[in-house]
SEMARKE-197257 format. One line per 8 residues: for each residue x, y, z of C-alpha. Coordinates in nm, 2 decimals, padded with zeros to 4 digits. Layout:
BEGIN
X:Y:Z | ...
//
This chain:
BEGIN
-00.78:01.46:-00.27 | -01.01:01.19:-00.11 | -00.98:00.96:-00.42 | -00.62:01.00:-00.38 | -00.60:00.95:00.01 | -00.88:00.60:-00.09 | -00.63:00.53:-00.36 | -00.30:00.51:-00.09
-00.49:00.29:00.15 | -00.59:00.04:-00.15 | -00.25:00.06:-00.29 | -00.10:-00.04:00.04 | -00.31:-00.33:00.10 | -00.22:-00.43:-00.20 | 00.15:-00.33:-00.20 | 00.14:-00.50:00.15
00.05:-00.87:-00.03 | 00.29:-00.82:-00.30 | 00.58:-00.72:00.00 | 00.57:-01.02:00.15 | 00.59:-01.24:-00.16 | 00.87:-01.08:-00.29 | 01.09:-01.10:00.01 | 01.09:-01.46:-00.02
01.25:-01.42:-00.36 | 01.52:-01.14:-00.20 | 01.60:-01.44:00.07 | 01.63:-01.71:-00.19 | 01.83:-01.52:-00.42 | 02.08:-01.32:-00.13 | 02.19:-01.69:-00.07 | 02.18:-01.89:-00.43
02.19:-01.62:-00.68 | 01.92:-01.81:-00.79 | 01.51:-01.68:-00.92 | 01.32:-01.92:-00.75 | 01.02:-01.94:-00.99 | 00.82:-02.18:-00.83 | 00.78:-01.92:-00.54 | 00.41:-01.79:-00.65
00.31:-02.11:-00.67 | 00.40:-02.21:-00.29 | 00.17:-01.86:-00.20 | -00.07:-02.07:-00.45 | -00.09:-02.34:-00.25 | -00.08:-02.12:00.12 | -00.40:-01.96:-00.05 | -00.55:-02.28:-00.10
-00.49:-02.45:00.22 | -00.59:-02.14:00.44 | -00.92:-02.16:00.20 | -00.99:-02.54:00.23 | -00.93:-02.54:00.62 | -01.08:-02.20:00.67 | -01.42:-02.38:00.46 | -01.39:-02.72:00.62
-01.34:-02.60:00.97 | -01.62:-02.29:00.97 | -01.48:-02.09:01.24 | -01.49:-01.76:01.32 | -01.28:-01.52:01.52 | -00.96:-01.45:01.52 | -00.86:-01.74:01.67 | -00.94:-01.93:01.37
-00.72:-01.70:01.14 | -00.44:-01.73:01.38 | -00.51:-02.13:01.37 | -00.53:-02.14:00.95 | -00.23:-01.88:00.95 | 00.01:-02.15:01.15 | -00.15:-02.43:00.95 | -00.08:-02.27:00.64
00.27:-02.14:00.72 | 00.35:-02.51:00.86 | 00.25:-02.66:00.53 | 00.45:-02.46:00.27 | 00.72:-02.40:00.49 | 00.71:-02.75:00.46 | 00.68:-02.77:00.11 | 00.99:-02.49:00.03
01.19:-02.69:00.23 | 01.11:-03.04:00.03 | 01.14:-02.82:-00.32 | 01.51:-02.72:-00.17 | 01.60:-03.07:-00.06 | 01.49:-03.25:-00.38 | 01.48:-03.02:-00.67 | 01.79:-02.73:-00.62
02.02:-02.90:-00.37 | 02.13:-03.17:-00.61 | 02.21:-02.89:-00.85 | 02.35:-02.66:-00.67 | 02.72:-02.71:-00.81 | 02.58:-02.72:-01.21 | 02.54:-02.41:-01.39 | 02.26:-02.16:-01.26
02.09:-02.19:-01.61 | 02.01:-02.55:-01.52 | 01.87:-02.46:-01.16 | 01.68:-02.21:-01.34 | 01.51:-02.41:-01.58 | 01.45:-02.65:-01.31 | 01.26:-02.35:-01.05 | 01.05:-02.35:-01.40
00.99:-02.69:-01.39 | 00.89:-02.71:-01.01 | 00.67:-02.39:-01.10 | 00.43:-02.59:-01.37 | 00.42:-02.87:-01.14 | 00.33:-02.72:-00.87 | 00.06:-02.56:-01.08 | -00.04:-02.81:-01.29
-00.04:-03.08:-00.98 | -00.24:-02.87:-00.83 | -00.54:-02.86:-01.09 | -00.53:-03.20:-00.96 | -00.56:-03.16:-00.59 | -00.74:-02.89:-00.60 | -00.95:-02.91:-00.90 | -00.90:-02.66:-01.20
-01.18:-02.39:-01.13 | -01.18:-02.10:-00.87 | -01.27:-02.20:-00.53 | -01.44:-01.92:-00.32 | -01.36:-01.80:00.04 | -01.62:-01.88:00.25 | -01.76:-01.61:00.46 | -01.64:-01.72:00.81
-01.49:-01.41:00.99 | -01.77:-01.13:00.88 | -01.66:-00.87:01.08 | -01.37:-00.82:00.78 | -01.64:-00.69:00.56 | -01.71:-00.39:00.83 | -01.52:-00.07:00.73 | -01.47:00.28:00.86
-01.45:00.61:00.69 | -01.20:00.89:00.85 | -01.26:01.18:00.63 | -01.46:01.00:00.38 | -01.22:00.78:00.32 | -01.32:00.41:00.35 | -01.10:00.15:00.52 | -01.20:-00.19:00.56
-01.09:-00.42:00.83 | -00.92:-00.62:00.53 | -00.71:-00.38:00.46 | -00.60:-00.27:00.79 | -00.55:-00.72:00.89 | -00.34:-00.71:00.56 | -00.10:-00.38:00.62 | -00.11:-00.50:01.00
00.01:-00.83:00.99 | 00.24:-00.78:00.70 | 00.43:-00.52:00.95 | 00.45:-00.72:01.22 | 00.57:-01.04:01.01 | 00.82:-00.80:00.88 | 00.92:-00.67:01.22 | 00.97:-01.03:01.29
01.20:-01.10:01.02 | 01.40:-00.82:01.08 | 01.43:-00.95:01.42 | 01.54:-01.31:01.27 | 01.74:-01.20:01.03 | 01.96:-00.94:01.28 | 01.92:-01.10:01.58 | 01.92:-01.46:01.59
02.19:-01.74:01.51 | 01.98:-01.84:01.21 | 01.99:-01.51:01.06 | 02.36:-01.47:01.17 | 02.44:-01.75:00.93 | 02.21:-01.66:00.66 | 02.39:-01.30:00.63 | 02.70:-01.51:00.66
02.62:-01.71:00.38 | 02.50:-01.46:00.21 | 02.80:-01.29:00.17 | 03.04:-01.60:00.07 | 02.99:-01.92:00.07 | 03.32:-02.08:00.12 | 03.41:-01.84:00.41 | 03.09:-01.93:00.59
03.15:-02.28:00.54 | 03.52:-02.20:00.69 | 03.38:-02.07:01.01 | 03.14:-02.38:01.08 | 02.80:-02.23:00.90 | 02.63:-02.55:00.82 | 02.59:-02.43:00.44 | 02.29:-02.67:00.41
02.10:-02.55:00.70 | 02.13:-02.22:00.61 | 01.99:-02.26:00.28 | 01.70:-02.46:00.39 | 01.61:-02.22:00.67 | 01.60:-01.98:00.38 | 01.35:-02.18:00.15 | 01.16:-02.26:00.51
01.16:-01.92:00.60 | 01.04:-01.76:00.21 | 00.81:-02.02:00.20 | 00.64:-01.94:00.56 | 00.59:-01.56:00.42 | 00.43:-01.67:00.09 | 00.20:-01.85:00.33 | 00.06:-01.52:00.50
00.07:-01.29:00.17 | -00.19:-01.64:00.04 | -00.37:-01.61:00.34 | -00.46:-01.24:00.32 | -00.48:-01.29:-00.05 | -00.79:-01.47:-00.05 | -00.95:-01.30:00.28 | -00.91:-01.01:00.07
-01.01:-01.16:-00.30 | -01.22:-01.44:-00.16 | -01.07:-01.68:-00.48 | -00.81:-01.83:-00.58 | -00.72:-02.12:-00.84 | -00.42:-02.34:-00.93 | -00.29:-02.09:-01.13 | -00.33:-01.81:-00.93
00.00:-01.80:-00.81 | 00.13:-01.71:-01.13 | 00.03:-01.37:-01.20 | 00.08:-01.22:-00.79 | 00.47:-01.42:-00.81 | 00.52:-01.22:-01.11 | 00.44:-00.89:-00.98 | 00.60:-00.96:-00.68
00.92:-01.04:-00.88 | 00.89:-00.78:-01.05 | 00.90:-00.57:-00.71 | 01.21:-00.77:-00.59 | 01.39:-00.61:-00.88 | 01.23:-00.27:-00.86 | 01.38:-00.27:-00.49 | 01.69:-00.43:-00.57
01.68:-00.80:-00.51 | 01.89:-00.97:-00.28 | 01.82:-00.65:00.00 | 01.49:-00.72:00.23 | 01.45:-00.36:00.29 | 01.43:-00.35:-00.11 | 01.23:-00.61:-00.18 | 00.92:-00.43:00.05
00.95:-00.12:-00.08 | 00.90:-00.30:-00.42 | 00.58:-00.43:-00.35 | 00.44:-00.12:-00.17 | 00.60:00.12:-00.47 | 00.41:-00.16:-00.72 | 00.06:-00.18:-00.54 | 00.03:00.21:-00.51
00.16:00.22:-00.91 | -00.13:-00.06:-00.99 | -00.42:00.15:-00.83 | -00.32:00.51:-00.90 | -00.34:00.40:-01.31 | -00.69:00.17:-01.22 | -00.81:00.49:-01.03 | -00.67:00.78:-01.24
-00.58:00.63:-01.61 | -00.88:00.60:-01.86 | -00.98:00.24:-01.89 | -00.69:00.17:-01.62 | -00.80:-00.19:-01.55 | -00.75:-00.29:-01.84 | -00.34:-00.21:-01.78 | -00.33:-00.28:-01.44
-00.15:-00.62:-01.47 | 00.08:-00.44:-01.76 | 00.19:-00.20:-01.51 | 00.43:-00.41:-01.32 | 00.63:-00.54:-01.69 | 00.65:-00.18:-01.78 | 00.78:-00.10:-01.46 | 01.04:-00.39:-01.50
01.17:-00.30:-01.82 | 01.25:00.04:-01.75 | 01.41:00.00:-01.40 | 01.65:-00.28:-01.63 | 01.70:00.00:-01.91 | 01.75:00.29:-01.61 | 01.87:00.09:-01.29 | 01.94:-00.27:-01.33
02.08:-00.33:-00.95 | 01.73:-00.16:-00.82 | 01.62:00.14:-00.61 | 01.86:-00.04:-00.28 | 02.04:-00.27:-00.48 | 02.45:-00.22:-00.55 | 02.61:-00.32:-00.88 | 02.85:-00.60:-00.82
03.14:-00.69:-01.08 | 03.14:-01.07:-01.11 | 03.42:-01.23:-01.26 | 03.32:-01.52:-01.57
//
């Protein structure tokens, strides 16, 4: 029962990361219908820049995390927006197959561009906030501070966005939009602003799930973003994407899925990354709307 109960906390940690990436897929898609591909590669670069700054800067504390956190949520905020303005917005009335192919394109340049910023080998986390290494062990179970930062500040950021989302103009229009376009744009939404807070807002989340990424792996590379966006799409349509509430229950169901095969399968490393595209194929075959999700008739 202990390896289980160690299991849990690791699968939530892990869960928590994927959670956060995959709600910026939910957002993007609620509003576009569209997969925004490029999005692992935008918690790609929020895991590099929290890396660089965290190594250039050497601070510790948490005052320093809170600093790289803003930085890094600044900077691909930032960069969703720019990817919205130049890259979908001028497609945004062709067929969805051509924004998709173009998310794809965005994606590999983003990753490839990157290998030139950023060089194309791991680059390792420095040290700089040791007391993340300490853990504790209620009932022989072992917790690090990692893990507890990483399911910590992924609830709060979702308590925020809740908040946003429900409680604010901004998210007023976004559920507006959301629901029909025209309508929206009928009532004085400004379609445009909407959308972009959207990309800004996804983009801002990918930021902290890089962030706690690499305090928790300690690397990351250009194309690290691929394999964690993939899982975490993967969880967007396990929860049923388009629904928030969805889309985090997703990533936690896919974390705890990940570790219990590592932990209690034979050789279960060696499927871990399997896992998620076995996952996907059968919620298509059983449940294609997802756990949340409603099937919706759409008229061609």
């Amino acid at each position: 029962m202990q390896v289980f109960f160690q299991q849990l906390i690791n699968g939530l940690s892990v869960g928590a990361i994927y959670a956060l990436i995959a709600v910026g897929y939910t957002l993007v898609y609620g509003i576009l219908k569209l997969i925004n591909f490029a999005h692992g590669d935008v918690f790609m670069v929020g895991a590099m820049v929290s890396l660089l700054l965290a190594q250039a800067l050497g601070w510790h504390g948490g005052g320093a995390m809170l600093f790289v956190l803003v930085a890094a949520v600044v900077c691909c905020s930032a960069l969703g927006f720019t990817i919205e303005l130049a890259a979908y917005r001028p497609l945004r009335n062709q067929p969805r197959l051509t924004s998709l192919i173009t998310a794809i394109g965005v994606s590999l340049l983003l990753e490839y561009g990157g290998q030139v910023v950023f060089g194309p080998t791991d680059r390792v986390f420095p040290d700089v906030w040791p007391a993340l290494s300490r853990t504790v062990a209620p009932g022989g179970v072992v917790v690090s501070y990692v893990d507890m930062v990483v399911i910590g500040l992924t609830v709060l950021l979702m308590v925020a966005l809740t908040y946003i989302v429900l409680y604010t103009k901004a998210g007023l229009g976004l559920r507006a939009v959301s629901f029909d376009f025209d309508t929206a744009s009928l009532m004085g939404v400004n379609i445009n602003r909407v959308i972009s807070f959207t990309f800004v807002l996804g983009s801002a989340l990918a930021a902290a799930g890089g962030l706690l990424y690499v305090v928790k792996y300690r690397t990351i590379n250009p194309l690290g973003g691929l394999m964690p966006g993939l899982k975490a799409f993967v969880a967007a349509v396990l929860g049923g994407i388009g629904d928030i509430a969805g889309a985090v229950v997703g990533g936690v169901v896919l974390g705890l899925v990940e570790v219990l095969v590592v932990g209690y399968v034979p050789n279960g490393s060696q499927y871990r990354d399997a896992v998620a595209f076995v996952i996907l194929i059968a919620i298509l075959l059983v449940k294609p709307s997802g756990l949340f999700g409603k099937a919706v008739v759409e008229k061609v």
